[in-house]
N, C-alpha and C positions, 0 to 999 in steps of 0.2 A: 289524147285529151277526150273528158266525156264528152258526147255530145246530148241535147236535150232538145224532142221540138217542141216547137210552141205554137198551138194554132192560134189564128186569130191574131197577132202578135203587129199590128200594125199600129194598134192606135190603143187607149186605155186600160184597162187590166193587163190585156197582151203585152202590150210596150213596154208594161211597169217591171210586168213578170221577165220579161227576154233582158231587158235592165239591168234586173238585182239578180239573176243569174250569171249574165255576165259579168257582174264585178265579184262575182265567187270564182270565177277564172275557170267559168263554163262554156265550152262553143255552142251556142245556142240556131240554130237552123229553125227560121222563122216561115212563117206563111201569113199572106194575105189574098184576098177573095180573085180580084183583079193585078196585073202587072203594073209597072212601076218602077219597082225597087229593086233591080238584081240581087241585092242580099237573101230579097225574102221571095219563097216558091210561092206563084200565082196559083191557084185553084180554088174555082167554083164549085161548094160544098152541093150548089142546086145540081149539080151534072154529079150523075151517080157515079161516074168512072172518077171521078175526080179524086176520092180521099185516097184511092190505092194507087195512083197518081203519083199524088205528094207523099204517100207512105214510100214510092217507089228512089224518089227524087231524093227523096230527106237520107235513105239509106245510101247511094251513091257519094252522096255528097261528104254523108259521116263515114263512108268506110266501112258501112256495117254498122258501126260504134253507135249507137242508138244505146242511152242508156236509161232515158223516163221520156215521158209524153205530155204534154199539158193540154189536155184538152179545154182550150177555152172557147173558139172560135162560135159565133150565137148571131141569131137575128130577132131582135125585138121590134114586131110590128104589128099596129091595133088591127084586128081581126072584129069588123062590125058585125055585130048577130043580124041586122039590115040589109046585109049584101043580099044577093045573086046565091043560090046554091054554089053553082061552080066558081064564082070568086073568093066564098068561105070556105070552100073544098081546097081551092085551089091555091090559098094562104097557111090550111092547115096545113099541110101536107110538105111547100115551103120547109115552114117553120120545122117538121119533126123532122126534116131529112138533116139540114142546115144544124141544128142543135143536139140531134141525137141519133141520127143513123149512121151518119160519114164518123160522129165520137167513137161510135160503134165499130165500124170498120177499121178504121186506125187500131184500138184497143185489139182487135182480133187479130191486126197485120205484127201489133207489137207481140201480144203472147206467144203464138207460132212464133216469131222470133228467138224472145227469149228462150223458149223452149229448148233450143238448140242451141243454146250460149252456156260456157263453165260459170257456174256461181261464183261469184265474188268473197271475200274471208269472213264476209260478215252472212255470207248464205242467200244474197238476194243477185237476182240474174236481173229485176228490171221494176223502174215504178212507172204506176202511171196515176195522172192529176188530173180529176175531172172537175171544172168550175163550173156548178150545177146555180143554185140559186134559193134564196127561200120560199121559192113559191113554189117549189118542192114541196113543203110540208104546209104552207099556209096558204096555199092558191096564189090567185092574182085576179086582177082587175078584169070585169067582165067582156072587155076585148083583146083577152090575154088569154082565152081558155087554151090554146095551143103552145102555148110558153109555157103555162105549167106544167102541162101534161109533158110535154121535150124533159123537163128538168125533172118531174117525178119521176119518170122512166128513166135518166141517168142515173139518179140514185141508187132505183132497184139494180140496174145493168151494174152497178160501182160495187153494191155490197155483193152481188152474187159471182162479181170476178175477184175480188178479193177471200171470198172462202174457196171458189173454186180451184184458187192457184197459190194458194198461201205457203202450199208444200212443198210449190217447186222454185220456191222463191222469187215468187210475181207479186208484188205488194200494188195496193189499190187505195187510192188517198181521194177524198171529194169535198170541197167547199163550198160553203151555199152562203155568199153573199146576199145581204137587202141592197135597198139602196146603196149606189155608189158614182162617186163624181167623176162620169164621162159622160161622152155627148151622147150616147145612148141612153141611160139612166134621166139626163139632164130633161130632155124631150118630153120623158116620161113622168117625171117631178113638176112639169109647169102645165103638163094636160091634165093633173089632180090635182093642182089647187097651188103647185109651186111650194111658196117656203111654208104653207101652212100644212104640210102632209108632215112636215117634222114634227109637229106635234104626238106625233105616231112612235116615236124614234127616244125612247127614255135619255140617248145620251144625247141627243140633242142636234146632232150632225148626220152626214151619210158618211160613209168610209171613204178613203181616199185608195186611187187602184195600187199606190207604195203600199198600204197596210194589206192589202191582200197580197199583194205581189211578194211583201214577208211571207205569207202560209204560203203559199203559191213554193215557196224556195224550200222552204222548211221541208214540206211534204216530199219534194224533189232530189231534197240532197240530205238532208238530217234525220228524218222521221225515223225515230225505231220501228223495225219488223212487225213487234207486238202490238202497235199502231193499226197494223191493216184494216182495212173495215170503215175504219175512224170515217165521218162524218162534221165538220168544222167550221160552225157558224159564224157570220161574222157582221151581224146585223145591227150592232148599235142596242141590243135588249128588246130590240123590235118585235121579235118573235123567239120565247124560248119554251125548250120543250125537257 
């Protein structure tokens, strides 16, 4: 059976995504930050040894069989420009290991992987899913300067391993959701003004983590090849480019 991991996969997008995988009759090998759950591998993304850790764990478990990634696992926390140097240092640094260096690691443990895996009929040895965010390309809120910067650097890290590896059939898939209804986003929607930021949102709503958790699947198990690269917004009109 393939198997798929899924970081982050405890609670919102993650849950939705490990979810609608599973009812596509995927074994999905989950992770979360802290223990708990015996289904799901524990590992702190703040502890550098951690993502090769869980790349280690997640491999054992599938057999080797590792057949996409889903990078989602993230920390949204307001970083005040008012701090302390070392507790604005000390939040930035958090945030880009947490959102984009352990995504990093993983992605590097999956390609050496793949690398050494027989291509499949359709030419692809392995995908991987990065759920970046639109403040990617739009910014974000001025106690957010290290959220964007995590997600614009996933982008670039996304498009430049989907050209790198496209030959050896490594495909490279990224979505950048706006707003979206979890307790993360939730938090973040009532410290801006709550229901009057949808004003911002031409359709009116935030996504729900089931409609991401559709791209999330798509990119995973459907996407054609000629896809790679692809970037896949999903912001309500929010921001289009």
């Amino acid at each position: 059976m393939t198997a798929i991991l899924v970081t982050g996969s405890s609670r919102g997008i993650g849950a939705a995504a490990a979810a609608a995988l599973e009812a596509r009759g995927v074994e999905v090998i989950g992770h979360q930050t802290r223990s708990g759950d015996a289904e799901r591998i524990a590992a702190d993304f703040s502890d550098p040894r951690a993502a090769q850790m869980l790349w280690e764990e997640a491999m054992d478990r599938s057999g080797g069989n590792i057949a996409a990634v889903v990078n989602n696992a993230g920390l949204f926390e307001k970083n005040r420009l008012e701090r302390s140097d070392i507790e604005w240092l000390d939040a930035w640094e958090d945030t880009i290991r947490i959102n984009l260096t352990a995504a990093a690691q993983i992605s590097r443990f999956a390609v050496r992987h793949w690398q050494e895996c027989i291509a499949g009929q359709d030419g692809v040895r392995g995908r991987l899913v990065h759920v970046a965010s639109r403040a990617a390309y739009r910014g974000d809120s001025p106690g957010h300067w290290h959220y964007a910067a995590a997600k614009g650097g996933m982008i670039a890290m996304h498009k430049t391993i989907a050209r790198a590896y496209a030959a050896e059939g490594i495909l490279s898939y990224a979505i950048t959701p706006g707003f979206t209804d979890t307790s993360m986003a939730g938090d973040y929607l009532e410290s801006r003004g709550g229901a009057g930021l949808l004003a911002d949102i031409p359709l009116g709503r935030v996504a729900t983590p089931e409609e991401i958790a559709r791209i999330i699947t798509f990119c995973a198990l459907d996407a054609p090849p000629s896809m790679t690269g692809a970037v896949i917004d999903a912001n309500g009109a929010s921001f289009v480019r």
